[in-house]
DSSP file (Angstrom, degrees, kcal/mol; ACC not computed):
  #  RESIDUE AA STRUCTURE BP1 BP2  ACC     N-H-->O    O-->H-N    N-H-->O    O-->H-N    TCO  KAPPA ALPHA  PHI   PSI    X-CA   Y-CA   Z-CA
    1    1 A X              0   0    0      0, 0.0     2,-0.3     0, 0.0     0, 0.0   0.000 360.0 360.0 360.0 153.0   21.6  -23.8   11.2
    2    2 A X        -     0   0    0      1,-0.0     2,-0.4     2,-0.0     0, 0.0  -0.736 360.0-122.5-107.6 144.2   18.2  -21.6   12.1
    3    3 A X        -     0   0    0     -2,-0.3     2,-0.9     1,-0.0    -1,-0.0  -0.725  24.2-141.7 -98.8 133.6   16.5  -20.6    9.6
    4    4 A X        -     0   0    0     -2,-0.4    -1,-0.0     1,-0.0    -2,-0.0  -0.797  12.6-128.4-108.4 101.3   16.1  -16.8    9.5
    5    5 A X        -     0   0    0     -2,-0.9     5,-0.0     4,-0.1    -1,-0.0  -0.113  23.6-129.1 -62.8 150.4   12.8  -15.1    8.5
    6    6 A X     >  -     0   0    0      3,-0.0     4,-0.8     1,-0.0    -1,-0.1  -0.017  34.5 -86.7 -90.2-139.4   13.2  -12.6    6.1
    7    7 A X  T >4 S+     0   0    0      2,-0.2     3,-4.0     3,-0.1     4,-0.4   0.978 120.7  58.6 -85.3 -58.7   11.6   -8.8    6.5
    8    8 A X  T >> S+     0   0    0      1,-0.3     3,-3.9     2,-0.3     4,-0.6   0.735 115.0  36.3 -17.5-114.6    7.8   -9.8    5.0
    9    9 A X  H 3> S+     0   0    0      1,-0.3     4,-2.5     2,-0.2    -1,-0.3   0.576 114.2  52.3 -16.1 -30.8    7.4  -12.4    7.5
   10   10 A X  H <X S+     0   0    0     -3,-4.0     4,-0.6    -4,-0.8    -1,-0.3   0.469 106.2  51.5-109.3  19.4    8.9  -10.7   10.0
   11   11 A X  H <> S+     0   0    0     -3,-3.9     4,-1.5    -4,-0.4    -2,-0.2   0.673 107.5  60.6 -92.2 -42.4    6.6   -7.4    9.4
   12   12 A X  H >X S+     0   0    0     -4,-0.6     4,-1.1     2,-0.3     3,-1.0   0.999 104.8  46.3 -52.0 -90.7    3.6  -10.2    9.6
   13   13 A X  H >< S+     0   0    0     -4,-2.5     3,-0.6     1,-0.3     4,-0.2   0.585 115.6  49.7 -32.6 -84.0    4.7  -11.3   13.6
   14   14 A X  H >X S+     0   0    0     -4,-0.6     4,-2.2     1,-0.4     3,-1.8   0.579 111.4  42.5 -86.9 -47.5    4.9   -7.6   14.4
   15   15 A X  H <X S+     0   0    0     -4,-1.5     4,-2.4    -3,-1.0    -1,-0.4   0.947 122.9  39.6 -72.6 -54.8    1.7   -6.5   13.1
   16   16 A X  H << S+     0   0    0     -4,-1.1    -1,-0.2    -3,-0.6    -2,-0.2   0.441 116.2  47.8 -78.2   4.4   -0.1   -9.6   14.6
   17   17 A X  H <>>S+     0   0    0     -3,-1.8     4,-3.1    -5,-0.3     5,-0.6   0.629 116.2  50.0 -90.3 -50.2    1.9   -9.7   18.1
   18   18 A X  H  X5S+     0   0    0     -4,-2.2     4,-2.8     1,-0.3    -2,-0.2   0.971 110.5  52.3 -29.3 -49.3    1.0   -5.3   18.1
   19   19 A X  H  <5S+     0   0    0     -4,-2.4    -1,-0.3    -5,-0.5    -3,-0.2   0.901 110.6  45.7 -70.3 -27.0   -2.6   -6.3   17.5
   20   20 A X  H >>5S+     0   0    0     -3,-0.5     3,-2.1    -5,-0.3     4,-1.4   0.933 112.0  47.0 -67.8 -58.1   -2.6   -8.8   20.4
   21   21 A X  H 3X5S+     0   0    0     -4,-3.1     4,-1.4     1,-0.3    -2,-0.2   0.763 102.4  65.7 -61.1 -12.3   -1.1   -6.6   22.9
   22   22 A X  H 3<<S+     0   0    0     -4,-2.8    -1,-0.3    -5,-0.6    -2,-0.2   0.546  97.7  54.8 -93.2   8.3   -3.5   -4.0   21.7
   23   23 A X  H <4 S+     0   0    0     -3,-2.1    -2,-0.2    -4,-0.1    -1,-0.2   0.681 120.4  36.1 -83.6 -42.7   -6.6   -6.4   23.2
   24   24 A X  H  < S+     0   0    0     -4,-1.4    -2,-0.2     6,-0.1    -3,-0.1   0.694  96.2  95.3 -98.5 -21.1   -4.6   -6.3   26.5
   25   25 A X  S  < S-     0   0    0     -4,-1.4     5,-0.1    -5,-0.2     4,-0.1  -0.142  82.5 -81.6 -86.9 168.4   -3.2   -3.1   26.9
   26   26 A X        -     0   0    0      1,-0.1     3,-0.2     2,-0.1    -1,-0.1  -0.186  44.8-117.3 -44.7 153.4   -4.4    0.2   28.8
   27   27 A X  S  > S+     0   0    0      1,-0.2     4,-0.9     2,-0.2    -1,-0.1   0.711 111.6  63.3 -52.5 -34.0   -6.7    2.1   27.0
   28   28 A X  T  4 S+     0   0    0      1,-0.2    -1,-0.2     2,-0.1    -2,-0.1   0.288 111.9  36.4 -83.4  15.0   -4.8    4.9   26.7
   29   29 A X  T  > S+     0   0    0     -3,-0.2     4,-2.2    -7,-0.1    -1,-0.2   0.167  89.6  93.7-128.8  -1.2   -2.3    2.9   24.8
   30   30 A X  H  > S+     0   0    0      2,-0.2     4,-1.9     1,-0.1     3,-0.3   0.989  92.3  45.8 -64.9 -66.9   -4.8    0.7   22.7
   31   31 A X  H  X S+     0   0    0     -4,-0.9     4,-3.6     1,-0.2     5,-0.3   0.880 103.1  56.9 -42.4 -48.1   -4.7    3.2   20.0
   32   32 A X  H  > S+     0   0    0      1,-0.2     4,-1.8     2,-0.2    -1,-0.2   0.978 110.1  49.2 -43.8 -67.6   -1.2    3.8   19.8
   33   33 A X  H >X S+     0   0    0     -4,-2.2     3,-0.9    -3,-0.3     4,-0.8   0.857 102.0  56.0 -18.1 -68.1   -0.8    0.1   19.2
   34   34 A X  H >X S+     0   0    0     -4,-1.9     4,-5.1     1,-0.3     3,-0.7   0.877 110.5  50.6 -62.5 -34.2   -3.4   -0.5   16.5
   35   35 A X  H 3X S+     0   0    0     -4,-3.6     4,-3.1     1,-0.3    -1,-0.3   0.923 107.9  48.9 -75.0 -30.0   -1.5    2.4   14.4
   36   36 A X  H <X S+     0   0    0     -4,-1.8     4,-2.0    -3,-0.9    -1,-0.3   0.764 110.8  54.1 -89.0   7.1    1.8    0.9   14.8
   37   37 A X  H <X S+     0   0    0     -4,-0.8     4,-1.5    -3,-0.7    -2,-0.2   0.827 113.8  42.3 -71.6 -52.7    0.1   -2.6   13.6
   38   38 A X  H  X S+     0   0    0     -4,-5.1     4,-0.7     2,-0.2    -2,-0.2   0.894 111.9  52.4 -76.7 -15.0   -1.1   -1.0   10.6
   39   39 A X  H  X S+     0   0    0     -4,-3.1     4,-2.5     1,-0.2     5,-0.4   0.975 109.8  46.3 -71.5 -42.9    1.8    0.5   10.3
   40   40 A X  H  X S+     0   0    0     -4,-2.0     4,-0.8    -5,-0.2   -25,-0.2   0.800 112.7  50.5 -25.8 -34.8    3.5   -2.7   10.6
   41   41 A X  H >< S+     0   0    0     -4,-1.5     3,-2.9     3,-0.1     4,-0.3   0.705 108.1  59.2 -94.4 -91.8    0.9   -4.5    7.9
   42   42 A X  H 3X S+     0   0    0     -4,-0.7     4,-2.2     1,-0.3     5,-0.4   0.333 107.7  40.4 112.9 -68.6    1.7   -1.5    5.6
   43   43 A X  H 3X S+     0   0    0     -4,-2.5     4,-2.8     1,-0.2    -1,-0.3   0.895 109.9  61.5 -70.4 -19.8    5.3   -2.2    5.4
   44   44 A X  H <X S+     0   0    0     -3,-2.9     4,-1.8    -4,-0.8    -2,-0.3   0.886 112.9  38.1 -78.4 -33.9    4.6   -6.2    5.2
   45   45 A X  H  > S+     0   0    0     -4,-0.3     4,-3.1     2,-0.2     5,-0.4   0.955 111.5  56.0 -89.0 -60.9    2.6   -5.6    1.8
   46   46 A X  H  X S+     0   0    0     -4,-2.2     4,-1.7     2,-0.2    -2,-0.2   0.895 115.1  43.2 -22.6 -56.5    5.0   -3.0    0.6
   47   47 A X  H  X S+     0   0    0     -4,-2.8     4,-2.2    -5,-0.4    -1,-0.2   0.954 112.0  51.8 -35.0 -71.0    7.5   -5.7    1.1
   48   48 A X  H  X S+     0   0    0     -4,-1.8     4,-1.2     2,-0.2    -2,-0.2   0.729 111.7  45.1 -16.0 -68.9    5.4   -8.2   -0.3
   49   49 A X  H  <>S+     0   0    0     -4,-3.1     5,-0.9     2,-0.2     4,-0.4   0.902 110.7  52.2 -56.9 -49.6    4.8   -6.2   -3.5
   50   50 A X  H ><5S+     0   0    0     -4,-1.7     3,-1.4    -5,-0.4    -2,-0.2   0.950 106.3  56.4 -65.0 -51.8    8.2   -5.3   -3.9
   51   51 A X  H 3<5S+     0   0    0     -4,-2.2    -1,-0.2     1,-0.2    -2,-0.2   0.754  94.1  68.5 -42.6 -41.2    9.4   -9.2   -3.6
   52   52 A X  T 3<5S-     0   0    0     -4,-1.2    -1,-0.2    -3,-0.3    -2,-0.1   0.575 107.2-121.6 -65.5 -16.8    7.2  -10.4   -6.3
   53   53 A X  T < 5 +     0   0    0     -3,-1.4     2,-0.5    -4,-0.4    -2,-0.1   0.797  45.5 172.2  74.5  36.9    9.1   -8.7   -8.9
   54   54 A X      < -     0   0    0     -5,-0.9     2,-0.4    -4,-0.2    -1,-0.2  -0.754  19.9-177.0 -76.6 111.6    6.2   -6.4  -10.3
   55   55 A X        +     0   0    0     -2,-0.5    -1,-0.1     3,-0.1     3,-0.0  -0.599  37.0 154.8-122.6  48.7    7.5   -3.7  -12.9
   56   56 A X        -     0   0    0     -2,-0.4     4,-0.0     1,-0.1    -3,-0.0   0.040  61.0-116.5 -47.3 172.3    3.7   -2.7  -12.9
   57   57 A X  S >> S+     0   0    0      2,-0.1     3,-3.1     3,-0.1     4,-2.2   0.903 116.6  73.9 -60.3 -54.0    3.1    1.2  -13.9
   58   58 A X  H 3> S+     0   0    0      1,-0.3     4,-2.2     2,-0.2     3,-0.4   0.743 102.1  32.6 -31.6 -68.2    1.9    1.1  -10.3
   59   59 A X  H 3> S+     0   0    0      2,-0.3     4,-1.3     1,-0.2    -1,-0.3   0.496 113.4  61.2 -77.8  -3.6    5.5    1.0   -9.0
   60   60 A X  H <> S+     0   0    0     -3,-3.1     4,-3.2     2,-0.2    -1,-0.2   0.811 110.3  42.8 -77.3 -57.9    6.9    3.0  -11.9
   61   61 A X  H  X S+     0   0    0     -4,-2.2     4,-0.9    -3,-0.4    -2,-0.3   0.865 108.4  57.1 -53.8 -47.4    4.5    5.6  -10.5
   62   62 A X  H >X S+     0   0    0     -4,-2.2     4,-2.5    -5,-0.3     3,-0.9   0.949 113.7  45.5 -63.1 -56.8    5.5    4.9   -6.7
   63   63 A X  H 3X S+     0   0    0     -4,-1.3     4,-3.8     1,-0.3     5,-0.4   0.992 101.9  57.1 -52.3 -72.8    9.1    5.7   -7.8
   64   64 A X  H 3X>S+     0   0    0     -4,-3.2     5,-1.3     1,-0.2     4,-0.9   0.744 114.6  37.2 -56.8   5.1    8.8    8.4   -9.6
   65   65 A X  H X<5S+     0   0    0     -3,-0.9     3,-0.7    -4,-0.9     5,-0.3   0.893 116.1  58.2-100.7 -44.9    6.9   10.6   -6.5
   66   66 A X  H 3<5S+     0   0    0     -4,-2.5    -2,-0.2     1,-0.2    -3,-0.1   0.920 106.7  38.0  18.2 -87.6    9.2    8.9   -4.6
   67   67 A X  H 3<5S-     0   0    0     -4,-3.8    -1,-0.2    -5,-0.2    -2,-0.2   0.786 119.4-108.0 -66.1 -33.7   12.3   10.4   -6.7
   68   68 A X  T X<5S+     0   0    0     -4,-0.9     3,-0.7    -3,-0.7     4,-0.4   0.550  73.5 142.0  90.4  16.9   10.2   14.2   -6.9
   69   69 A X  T 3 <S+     0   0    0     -5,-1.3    -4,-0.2     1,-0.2    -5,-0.1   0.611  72.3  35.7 -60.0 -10.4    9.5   13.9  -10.2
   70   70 A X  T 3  S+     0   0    0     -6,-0.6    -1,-0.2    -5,-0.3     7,-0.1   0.219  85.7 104.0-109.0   9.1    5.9   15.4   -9.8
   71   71 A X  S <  S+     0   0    0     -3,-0.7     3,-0.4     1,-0.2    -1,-0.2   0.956  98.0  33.2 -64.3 -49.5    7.0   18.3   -6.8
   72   72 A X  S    S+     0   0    0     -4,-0.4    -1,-0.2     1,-0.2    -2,-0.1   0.436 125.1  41.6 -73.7 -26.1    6.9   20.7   -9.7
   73   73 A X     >  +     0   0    0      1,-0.1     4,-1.8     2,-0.1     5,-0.3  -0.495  54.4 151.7-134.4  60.7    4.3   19.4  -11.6
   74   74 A X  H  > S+     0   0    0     -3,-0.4     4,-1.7     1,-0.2     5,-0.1   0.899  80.0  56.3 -76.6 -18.9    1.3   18.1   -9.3
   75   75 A X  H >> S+     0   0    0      2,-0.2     4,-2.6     3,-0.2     3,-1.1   0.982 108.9  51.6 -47.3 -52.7   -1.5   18.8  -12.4
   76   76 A X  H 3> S+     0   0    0      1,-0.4     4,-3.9     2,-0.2    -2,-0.2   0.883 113.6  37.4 -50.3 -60.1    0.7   16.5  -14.3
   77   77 A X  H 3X S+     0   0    0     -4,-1.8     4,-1.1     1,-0.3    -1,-0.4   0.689 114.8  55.4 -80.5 -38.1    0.6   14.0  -11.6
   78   78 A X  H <X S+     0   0    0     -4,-1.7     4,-1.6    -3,-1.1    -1,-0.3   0.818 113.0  45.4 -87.6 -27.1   -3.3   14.8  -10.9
   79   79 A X  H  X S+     0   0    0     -4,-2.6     4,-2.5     1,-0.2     5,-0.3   0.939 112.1  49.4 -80.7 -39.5   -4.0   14.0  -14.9
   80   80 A X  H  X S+     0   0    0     -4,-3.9     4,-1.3    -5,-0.3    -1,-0.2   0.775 110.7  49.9 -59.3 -19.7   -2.0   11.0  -15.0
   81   81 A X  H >X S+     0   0    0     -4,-1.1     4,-3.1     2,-0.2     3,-1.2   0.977 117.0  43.1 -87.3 -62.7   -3.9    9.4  -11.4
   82   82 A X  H 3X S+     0   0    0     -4,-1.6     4,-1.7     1,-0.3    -2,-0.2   0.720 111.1  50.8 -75.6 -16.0   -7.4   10.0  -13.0
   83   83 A X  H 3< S+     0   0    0     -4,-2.5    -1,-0.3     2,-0.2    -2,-0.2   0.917 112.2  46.5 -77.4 -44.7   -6.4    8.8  -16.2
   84   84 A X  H XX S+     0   0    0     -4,-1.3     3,-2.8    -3,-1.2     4,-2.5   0.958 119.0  49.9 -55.1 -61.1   -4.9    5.3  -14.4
   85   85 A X  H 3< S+     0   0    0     -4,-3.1    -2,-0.2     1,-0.3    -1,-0.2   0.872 109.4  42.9 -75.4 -27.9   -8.2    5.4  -12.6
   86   86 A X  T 3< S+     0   0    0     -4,-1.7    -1,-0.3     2,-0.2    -2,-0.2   0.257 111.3  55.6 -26.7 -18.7  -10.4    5.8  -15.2
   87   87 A X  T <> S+     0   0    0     -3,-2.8     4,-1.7     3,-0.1     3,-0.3   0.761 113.8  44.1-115.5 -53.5   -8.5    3.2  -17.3
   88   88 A X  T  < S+     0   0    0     -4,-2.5     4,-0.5     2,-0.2    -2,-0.2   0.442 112.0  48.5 -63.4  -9.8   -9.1    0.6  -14.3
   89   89 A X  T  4 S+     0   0    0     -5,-0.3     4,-0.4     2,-0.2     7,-0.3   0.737 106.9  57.1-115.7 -12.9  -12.7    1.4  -13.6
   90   90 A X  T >4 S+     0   0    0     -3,-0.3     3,-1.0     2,-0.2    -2,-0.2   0.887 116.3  39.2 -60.6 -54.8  -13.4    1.1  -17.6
   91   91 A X  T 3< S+     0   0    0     -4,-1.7     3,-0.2     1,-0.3    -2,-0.2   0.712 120.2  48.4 -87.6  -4.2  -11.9   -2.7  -17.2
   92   92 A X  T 3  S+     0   0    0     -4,-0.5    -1,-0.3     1,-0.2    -2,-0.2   0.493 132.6   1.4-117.7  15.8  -13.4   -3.1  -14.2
   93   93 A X  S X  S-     0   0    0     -3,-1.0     2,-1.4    -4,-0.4     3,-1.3  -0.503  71.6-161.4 160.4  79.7  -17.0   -2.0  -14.6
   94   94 A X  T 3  S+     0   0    0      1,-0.2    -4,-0.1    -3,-0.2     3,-0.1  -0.671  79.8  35.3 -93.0 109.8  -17.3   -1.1  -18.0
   95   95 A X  T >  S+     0   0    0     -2,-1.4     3,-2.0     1,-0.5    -1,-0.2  -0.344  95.0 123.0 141.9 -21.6  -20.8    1.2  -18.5
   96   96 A X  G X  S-     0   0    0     -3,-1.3     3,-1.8     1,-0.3    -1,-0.5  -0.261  84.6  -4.8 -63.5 151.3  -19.9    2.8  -14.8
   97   97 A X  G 3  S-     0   0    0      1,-0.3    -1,-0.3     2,-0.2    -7,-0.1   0.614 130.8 -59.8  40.4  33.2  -19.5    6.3  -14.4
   98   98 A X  G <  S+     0   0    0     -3,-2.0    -1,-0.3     2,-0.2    -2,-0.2   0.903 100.9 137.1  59.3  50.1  -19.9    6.6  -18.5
   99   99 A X  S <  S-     0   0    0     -3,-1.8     2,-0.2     1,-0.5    -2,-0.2   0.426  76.1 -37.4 -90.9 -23.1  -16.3    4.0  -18.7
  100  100 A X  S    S-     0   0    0     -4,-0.2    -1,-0.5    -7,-0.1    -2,-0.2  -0.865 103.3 -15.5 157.1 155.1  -18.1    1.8  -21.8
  101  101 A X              0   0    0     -2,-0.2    -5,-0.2     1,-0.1    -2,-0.1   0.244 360.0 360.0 -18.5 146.3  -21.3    0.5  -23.0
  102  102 A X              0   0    0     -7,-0.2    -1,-0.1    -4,-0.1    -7,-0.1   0.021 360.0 360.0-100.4 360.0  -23.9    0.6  -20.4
């Protein structure tokens, strides 16, 4: 029996066959390519992420804009991103941009 790659992998070939054919192809089609290669690596990490079984905020968040919980409320949605990023930039450089002791 053949072993069947699943979608990750098989998001991987496409972006890295796209990115080859975009070396060789007309110019006026090089671009075209490279976007559907990143879109192709785009959907391979999306995958990726989703496979790992992460019940981060991150994907909590992703749903709910997703779902339209924030079409009504984009302040809501604008306090909650700077607050995430602010919270990350504290743990990740703590004195930057007045995030924690200097």
């Amino acid at each position: 029996m053949t072993d069947v790659p699943d979608a990750t992998t098989l998001s991987a070939a496409l972006e890295a066959e796209l990115r080859a054919l975009a070396t060789q192809a007309p110019r006026e089609l090089r671009l075209r390519l490279l976007v559907a290669a990143h879109a192709a690596g785009l959907i391979m990490r999306d995958l990726a992420s989703n496979e790992s079984g992460e019940t981060s905020a991150d994907l909590e968040l992703v749903t709910a804009i997703r779902a339209g919980t924030y079409d009504e409320d984009l302040p809501a949605l604008a306090m909650r991103l700077r607050a995430e990023v602010a919270a990350r930039l504290a743990a990740a450089a703590p004195g930057y941009a007045g995030t924690g002791p200097p």
